[in-house]
C-alpha positions as CSV (number, residue, x, y, z in Angstrom):
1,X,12.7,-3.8,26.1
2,X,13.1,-4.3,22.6
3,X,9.9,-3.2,20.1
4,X,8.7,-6.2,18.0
5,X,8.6,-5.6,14.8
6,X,5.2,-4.3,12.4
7,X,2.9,-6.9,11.5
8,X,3.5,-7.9,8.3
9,X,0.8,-6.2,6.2
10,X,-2.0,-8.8,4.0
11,X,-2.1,-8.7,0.5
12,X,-5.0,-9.4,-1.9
13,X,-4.9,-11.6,-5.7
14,X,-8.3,-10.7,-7.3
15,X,-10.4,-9.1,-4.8
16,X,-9.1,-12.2,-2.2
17,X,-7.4,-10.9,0.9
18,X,-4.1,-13.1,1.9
19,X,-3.1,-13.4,5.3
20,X,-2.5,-14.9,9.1
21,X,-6.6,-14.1,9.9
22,X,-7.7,-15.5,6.5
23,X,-7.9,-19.4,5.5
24,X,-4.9,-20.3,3.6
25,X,-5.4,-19.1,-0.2
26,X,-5.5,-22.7,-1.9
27,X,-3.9,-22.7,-5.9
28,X,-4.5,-26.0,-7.9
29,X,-1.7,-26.4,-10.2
30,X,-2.5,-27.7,-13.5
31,X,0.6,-27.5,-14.9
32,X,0.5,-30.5,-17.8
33,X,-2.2,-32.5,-16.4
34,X,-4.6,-31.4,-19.4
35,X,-2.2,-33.7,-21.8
36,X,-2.4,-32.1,-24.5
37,X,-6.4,-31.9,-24.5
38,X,-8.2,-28.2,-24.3
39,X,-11.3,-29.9,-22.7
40,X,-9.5,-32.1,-20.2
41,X,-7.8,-28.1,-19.3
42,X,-11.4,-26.4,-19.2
43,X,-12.6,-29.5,-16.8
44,X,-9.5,-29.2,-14.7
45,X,-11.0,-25.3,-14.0
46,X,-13.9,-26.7,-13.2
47,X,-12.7,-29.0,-10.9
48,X,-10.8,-26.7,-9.1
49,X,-13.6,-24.7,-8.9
50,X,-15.8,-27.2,-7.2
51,X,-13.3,-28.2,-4.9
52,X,-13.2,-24.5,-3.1
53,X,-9.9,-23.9,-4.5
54,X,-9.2,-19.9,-4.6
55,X,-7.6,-19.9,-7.9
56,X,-6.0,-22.7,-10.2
57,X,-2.5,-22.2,-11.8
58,X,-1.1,-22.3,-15.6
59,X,2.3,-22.2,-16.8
60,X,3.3,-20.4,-19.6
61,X,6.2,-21.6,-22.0
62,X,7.0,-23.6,-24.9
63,X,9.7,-25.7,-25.1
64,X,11.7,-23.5,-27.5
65,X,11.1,-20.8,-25.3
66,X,12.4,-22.4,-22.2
67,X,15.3,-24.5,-23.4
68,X,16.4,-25.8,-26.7
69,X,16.6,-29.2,-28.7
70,X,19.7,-30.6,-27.5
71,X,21.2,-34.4,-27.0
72,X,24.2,-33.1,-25.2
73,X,24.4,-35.0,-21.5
74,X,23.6,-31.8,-19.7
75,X,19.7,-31.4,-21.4
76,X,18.6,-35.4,-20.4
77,X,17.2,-35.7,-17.2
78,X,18.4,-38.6,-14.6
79,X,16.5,-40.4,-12.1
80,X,13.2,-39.7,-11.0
81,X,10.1,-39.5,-12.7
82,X,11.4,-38.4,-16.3
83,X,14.4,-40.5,-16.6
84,X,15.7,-40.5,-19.7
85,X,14.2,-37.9,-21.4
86,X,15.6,-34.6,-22.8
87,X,14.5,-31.1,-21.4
88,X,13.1,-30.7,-24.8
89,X,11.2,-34.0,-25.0
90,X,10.0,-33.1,-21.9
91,X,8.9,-29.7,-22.2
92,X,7.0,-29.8,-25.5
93,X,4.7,-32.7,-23.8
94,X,4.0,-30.5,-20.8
95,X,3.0,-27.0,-22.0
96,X,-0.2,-25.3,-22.1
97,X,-0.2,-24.0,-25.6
98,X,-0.4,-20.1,-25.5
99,X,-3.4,-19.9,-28.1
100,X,-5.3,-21.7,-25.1
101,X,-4.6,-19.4,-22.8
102,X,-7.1,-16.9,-24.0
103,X,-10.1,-19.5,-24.1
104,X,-8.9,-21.0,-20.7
105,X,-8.2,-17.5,-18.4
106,X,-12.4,-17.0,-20.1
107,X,-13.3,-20.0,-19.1
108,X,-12.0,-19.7,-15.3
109,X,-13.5,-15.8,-15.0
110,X,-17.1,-17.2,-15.9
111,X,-17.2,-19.9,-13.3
112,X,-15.6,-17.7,-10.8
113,X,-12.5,-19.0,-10.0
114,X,-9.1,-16.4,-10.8
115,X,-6.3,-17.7,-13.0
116,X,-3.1,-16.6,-13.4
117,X,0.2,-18.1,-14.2
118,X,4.2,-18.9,-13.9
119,X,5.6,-16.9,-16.9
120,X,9.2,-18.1,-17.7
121,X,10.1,-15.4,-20.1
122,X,9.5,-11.4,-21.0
123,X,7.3,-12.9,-24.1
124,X,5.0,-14.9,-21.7
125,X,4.9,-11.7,-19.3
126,X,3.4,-9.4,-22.3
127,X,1.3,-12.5,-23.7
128,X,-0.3,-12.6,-19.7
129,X,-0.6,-9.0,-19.2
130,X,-2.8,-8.8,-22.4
131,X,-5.2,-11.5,-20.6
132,X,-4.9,-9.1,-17.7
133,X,-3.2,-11.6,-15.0
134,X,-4.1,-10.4,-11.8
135,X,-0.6,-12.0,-10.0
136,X,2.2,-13.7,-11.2
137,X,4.3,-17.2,-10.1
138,X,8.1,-17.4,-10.3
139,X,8.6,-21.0,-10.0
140,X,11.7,-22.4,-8.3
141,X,14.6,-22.8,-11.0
142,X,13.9,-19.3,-12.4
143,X,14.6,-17.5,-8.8
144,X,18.0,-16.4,-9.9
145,X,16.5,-15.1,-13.6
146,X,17.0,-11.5,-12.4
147,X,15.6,-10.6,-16.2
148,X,12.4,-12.6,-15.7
149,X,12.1,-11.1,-11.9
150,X,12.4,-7.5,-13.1
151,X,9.7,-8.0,-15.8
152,X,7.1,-9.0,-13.4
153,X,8.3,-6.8,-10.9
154,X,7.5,-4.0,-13.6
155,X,3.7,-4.9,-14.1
156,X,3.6,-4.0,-9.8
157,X,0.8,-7.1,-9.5
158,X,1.0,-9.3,-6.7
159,X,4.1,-12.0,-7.1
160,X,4.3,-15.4,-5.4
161,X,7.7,-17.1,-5.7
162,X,8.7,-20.6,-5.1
163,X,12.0,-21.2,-3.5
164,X,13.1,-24.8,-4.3
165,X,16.6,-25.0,-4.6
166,X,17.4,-21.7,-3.4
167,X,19.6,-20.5,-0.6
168,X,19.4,-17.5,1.7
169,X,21.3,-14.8,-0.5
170,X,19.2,-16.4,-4.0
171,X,16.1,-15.6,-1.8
172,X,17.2,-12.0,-0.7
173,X,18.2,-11.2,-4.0
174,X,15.3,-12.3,-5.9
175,X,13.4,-10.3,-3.8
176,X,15.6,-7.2,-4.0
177,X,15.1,-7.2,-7.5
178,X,11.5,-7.7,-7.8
179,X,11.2,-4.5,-5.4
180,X,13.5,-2.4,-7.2
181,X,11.4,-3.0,-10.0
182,X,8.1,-2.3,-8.7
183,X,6.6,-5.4,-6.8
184,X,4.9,-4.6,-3.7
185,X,3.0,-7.8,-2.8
186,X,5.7,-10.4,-2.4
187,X,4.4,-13.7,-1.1
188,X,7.2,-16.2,-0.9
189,X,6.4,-20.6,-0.9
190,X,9.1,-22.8,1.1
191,X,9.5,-25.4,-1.4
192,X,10.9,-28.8,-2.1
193,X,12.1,-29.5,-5.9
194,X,11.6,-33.5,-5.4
195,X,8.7,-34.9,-7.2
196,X,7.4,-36.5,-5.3
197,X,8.7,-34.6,-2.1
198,X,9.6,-37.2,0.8
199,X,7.4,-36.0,3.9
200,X,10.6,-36.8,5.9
201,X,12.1,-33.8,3.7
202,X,9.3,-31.5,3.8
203,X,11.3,-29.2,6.6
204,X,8.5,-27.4,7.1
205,X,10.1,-25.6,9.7
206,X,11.2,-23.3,7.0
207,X,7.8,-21.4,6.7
208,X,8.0,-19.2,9.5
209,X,11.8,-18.9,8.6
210,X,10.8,-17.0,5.2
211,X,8.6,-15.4,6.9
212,X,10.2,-13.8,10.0
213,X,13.8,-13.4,8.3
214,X,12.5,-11.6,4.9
215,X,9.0,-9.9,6.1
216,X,7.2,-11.6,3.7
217,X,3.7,-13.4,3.9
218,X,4.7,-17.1,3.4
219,X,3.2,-20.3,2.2
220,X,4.0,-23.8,0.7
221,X,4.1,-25.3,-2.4
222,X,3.6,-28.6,-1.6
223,X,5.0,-31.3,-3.4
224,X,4.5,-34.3,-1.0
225,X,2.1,-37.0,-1.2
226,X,-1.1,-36.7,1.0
227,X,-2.2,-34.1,3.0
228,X,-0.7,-34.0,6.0
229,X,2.3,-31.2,5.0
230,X,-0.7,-29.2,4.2
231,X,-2.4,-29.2,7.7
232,X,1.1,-29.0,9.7
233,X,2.0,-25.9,6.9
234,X,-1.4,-24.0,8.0
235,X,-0.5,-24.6,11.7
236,X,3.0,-23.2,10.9
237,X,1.4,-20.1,9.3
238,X,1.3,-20.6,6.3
239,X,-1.0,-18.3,4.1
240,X,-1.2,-20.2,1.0
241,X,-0.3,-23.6,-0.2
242,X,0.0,-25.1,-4.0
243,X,-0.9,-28.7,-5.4
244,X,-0.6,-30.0,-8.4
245,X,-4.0,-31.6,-9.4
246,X,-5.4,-34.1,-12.2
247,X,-8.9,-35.6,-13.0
248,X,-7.4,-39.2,-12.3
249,X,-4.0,-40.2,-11.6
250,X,-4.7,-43.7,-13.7
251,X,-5.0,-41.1,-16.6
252,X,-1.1,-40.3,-16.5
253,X,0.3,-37.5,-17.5
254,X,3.9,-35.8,-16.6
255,X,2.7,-34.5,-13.6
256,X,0.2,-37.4,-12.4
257,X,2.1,-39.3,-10.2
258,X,2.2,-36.5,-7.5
259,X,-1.2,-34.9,-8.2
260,X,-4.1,-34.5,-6.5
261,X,-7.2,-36.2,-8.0
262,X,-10.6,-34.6,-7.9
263,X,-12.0,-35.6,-4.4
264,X,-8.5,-35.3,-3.1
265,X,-8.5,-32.0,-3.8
266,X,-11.8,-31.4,-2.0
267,X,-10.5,-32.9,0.8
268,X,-7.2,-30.6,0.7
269,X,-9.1,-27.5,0.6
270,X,-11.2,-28.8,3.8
271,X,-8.2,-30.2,5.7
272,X,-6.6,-26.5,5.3
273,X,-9.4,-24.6,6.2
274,X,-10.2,-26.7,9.0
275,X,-6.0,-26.4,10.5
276,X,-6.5,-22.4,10.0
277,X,-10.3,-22.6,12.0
278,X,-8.0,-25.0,14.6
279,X,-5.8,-22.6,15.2
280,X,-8.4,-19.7,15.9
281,X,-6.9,-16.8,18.3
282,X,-3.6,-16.4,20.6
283,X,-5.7,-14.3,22.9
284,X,-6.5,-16.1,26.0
285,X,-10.1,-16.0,26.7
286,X,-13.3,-18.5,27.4
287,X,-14.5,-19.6,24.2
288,X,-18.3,-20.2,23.6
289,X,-18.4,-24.2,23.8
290,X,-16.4,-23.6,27.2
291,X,-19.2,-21.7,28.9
292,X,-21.1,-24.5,30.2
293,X,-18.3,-26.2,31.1
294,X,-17.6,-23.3,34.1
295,X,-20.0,-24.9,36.4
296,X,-17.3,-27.7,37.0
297,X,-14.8,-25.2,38.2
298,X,-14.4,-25.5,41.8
299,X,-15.1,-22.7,44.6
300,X,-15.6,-22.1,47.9
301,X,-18.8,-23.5,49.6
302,X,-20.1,-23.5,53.1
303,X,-20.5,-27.3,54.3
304,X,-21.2,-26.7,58.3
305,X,-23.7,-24.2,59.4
306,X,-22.8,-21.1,60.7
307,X,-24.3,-19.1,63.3
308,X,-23.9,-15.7,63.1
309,X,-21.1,-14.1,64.7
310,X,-19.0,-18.0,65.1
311,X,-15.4,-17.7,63.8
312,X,-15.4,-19.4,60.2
313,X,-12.7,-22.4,60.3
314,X,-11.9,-24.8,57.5
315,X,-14.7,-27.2,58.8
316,X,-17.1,-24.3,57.7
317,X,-15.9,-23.5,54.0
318,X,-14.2,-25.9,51.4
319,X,-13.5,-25.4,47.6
320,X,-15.6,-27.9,45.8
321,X,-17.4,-28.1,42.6
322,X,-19.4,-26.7,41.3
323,X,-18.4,-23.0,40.4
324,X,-21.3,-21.1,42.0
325,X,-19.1,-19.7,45.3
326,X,-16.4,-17.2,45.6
327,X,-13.1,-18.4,44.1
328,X,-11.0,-20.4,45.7
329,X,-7.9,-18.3,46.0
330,X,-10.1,-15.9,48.8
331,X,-10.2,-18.7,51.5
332,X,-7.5,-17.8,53.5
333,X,-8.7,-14.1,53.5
334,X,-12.1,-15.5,55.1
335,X,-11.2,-18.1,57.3
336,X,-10.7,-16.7,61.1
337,X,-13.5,-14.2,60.0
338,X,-16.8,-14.1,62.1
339,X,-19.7,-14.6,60.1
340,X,-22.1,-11.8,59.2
341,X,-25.3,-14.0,59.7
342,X,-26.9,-17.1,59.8
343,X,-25.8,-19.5,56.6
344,X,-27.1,-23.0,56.0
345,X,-24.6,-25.7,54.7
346,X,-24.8,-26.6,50.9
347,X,-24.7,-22.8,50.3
348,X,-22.2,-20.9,47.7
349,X,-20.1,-18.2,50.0
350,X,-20.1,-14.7,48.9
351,X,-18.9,-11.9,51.2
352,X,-22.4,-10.6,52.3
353,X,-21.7,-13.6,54.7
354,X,-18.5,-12.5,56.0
355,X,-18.2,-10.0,59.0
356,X,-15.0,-7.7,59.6
């Protein structure tokens, strides 16, 4: 018989313990919601705070950090949500200035909420590790920056990566090289890179996939409207799941259209917890709310009079509800049995009635 393999071990972002026996760790993503505005950023927090999120999500770039000004074919985007813009354009819109980030990671710490963020390179690494980051995100398109990974992988805090795009030897490499370079806690999000993500694309199938075929805790970053990816991803297993959030949709923003607003939000971190309370233990056992319901089981009754000493037929005992008697399954090793004594009909059988 072959041994099945070690549980895969929790991990823990700020004190908050990840895993299959904990409710799905919840990260709002902010990403450019705040348009631009410091205090729209500081009321996202808040937001995200009030809605029970575990921890809300920056990104840390500029847009001469991450690409460059450029009107060559290859930097303007096509289709979708920023059609016709350049990489650039886009880029310098969405950022979360890095002279926030200081006033906002404050900000998140005194209400209680932990904040942490994607870097996309080795200068927003340091900049992050001088706020003291507790994890780190690698978002989907920088899974095969093997410079990036090994930076984080250095600071040995916990890592979440997003897979979007990715294939099976991207996935195993990335995570060779964040080990190699000192990441232990390696939590890896299936992931869609459509914005908005078709729920007929979701393949959410792909959760337990990571997790099984790499050994690592797995979750979703969920790009789909709604909230039903998010409750089918929790009864998959998954231990955390990220959203993109805004105030208002109406407000716009680059991100908006596939963001959750505030009370949405609420809602998303209820639907998950409640999937993860749903799907409770694989053990088989009576739970509580079941207990009364054991009296409807059925079991064996007597339903003639017996005299003591007369043989016991199937005109004496019958299996009927409610559950008071012996079980069923002992009939047969009654019936042809003498009784031990006197028994009245309506009575529950026990073998203190039975005679050898």
């Amino acid at each position: 018989m072959q041994t099945p393999p070690a549980p895969i071990p929790d991990m823990a972002i700020d004190g908050r313990p990840i895993g299959p026996s904990h409710p799905p760790y919840v990260i709002a993503e902010m990403s450019g919601n705040h348009k631009g505005d410091i205090g729209r950023a500081k009321a996202l927090i808040e937001a995200a705070r009030a809605a029970g999120a575990d921890a809300v999500k920056l990104q840390t770039y500029t847009a001469d950090t991450i690409t460059i000004r450029s009107g060559r074919p290859e930097f303007q985007i096509h289709g979708g949500l920023w059609d016709g813009r350049t990489l650039h354009e886009l880029y310098e819109e969405a950022h979360t200035p890095w002279a926030w980030h200081p006033e906002l990671f404050a900000h998140a710490r005194k209400l209680g909420i932990t904040i942490f963020s994607s870097p996309f390179d080795d200068s927003a690494v340091d900049m992050l590790e001088g706020l003291d980051a507790p994890a780190y995100k690698i978002a989907s398109a920088e899974i095969v920056d093997w410079g990036l990974l090994e930076r984080v992988g250095r600071t040995g805090k916990p890592v979440i990566v997003s897979t979007g795009m990715a294939n099976d030897s991207e996935i195993g490499e990335a995570l060779g090289v964040l080990r190699a370079a000192g990441a232990h806690d390696i939590l890896l999000l299936h992931c869609i890179s459509a914005y908005p993500t078709p729920l007929s694309e979701a393949n959410l199938a792909r959760i337990p996939y990571l997790r099984d075929r790499y050994r690592c805790l797995a979750g979703l970053s969920d790009h789909t409207m709604g909230l039903e990816a998010a409750r089918l991803a929790a009864a998959l297993g998954a231990v955390a799941v990220e959203k993109h959030f805004t105030l208002k949709r109406a407000d716009g923003g680059v991100d908006s259209a596939f963001s959750l607003e505030e009370q949405e939000l609420v809602e998303f971190v209820d639907a998950l917890r409640g999937a993860h309370a749903a799907l409770g233990s694989a053990q088989v056992e009576i739970s509580p709310s079941e207990e009364a319901t054991l009296n409807f089981r059925r079991s064996l009754y007597v339903v003639k009079p017996l005299k003591k000493g007369e043989t016991i037929t199937p005109a004496h005992i019958r299996s009927i509800r409610p559950g008071a008697g012996l079980p069923p399954r002992h009939l047969k090793e009654i019936l042809g049995r003498p009784a031990a004594r006197d028994v009245e009909a309506g009575v529950p059988a026990d073998w203190s009635m039975v005679g050898e």
